[in-house]
C-alpha positions as CSV (number, residue, x, y, z in Angstrom):
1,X,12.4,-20.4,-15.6
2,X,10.9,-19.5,-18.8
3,X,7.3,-19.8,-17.1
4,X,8.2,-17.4,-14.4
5,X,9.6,-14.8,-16.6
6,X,6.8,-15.1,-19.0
7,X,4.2,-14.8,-15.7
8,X,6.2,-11.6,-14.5
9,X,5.8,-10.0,-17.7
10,X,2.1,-10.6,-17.6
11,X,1.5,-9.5,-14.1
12,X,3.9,-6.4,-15.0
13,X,1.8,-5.5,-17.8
14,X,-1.3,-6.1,-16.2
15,X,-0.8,-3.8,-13.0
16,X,1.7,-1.6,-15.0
17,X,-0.1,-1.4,-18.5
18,X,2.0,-2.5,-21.6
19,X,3.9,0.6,-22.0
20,X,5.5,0.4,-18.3
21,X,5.6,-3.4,-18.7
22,X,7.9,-3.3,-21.6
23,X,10.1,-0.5,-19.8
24,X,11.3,-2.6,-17.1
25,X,11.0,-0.4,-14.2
26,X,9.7,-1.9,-11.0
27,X,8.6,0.8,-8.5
28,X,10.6,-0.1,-5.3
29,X,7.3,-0.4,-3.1
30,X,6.0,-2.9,-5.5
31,X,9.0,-4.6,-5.6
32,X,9.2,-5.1,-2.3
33,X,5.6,-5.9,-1.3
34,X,4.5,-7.8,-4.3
35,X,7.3,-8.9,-6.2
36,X,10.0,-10.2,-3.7
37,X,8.1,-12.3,-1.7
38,X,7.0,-14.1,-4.1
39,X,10.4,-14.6,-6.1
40,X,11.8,-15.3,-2.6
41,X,10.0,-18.4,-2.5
42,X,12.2,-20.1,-5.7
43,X,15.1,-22.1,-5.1
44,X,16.8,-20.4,-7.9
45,X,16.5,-16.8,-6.5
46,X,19.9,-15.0,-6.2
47,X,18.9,-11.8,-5.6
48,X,18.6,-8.6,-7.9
49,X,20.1,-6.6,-10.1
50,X,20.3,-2.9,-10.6
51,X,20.7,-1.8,-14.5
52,X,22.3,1.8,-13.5
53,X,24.4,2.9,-10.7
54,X,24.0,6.6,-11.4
55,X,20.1,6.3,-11.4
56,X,20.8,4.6,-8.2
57,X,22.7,7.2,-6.8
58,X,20.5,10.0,-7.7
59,X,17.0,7.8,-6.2
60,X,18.4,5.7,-3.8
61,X,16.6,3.0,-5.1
62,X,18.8,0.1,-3.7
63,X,18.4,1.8,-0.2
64,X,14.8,1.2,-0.3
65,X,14.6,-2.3,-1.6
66,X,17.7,-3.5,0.6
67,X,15.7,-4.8,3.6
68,X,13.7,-7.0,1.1
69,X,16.2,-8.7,-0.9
């Protein structure tokens, strides 16, 4: 698990730059067309998490990402 957190972080910083990597904020269409499938793919995947509902509220992010989970 370790590996694959450690490989997200890399691709996030690489695509993202360091100071968006370190942030933790996905952009939904990345999520969904990059990230998910791939993460899909591991027996361990449980889904995701959101960090704020209020955010969520106000951008509708889990709306857009709900197809793809």
């Amino acid at each position: 698990m370790e590996q694959q957190v450690g490989a997200i972080l890399e691709w996030r910083e690489a695509v993202f730059g360091a100071a968006a990597a370190g942030s933790g904020y996905i952009p939904p269409n990345v999520l969904n067309s990059q990230i998910l499938p791939e993460i899909k793919k591991s027996a361990n995947y449980g889904g995701v998490m959101l960090w704020s509902k209020f955010y969520d509220d106000q951008n509708g992010y889990s709306s857009t990402i709900k197809a793809s989970v």
